[in-house]
C-alpha positions as CSV (number, residue, x, y, z in Angstrom):
1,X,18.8,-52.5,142.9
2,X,17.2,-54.6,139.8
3,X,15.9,-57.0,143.0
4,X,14.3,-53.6,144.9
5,X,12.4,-53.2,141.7
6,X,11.0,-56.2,141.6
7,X,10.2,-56.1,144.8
8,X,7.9,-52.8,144.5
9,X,6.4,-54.6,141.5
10,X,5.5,-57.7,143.6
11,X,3.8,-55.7,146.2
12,X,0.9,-54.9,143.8
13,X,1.0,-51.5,144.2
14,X,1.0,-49.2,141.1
15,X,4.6,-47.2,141.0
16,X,5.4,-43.9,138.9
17,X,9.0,-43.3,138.6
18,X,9.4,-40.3,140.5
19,X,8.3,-41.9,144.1
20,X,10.3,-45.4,143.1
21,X,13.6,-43.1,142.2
22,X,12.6,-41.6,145.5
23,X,11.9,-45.3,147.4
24,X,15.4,-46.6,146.0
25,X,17.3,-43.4,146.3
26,X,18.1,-42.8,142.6
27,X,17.1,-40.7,139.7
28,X,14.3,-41.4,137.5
29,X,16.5,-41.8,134.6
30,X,18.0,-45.0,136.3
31,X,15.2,-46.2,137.1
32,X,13.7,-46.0,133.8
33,X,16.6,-47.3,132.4
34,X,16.7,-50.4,135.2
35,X,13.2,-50.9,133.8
36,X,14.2,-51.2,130.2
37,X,16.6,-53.3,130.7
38,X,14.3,-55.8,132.9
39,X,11.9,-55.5,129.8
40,X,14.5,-56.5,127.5
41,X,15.7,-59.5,129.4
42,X,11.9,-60.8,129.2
43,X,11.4,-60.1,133.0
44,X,9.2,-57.1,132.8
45,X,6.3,-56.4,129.7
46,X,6.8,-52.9,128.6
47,X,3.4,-51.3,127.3
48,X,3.5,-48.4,125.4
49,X,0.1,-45.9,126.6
50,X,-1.2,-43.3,124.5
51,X,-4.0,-40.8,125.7
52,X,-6.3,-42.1,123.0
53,X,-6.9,-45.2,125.0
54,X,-6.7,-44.4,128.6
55,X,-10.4,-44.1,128.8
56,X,-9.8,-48.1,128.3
57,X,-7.1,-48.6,130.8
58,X,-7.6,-50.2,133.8
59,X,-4.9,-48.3,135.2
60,X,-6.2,-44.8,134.3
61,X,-7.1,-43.9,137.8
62,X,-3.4,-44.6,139.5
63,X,-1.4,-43.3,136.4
64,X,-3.2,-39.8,136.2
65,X,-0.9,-38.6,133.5
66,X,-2.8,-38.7,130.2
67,X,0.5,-38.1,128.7
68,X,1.5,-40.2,124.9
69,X,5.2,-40.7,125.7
70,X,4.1,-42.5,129.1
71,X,5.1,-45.9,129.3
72,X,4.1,-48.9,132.0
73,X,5.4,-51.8,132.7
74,X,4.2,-55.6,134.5
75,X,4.9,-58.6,134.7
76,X,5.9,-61.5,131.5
77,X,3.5,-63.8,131.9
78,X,5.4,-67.2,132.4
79,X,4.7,-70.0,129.8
């Protein structure tokens, strides 16, 4: 399933949990947790959002949330 998720990340689209639970046929809470864990391997970058600065985000018209406790995630850049 960790392959599915990257995957969906690599088809440049922007994912909220809920329709990727839904695309892999699992709960959010797995999900979230499979994205975790790629963040803590080094796979994934997790970037903590807070309403203060999505008026900065690129990303502010796909997430739609506006919520503090949100979290995204992309790509490690390779070095």
């Amino acid at each position: 399933m960790l392959e599915q998720i990257l995957k969906e990340f690599s088809s440049g689209n922007s994912l909220n949990i809920s329709r990727l639970a839904a695309r892999l046929n699992s709960s959010p809470e797995m999900v979230t947790a499979m994205l975790d864990h790629l963040a803590s391997i080094g796979v994934l970058e997790s970037i903590e959002c807070s309403a203060q600065s999505c008026k900065d985000c690129l990303l502010v018209n796909q997430c739609r949330s506006n919520k503090p406790e949100n979290k995204l995630w992309k790509y490690k850049a390779k070095r």
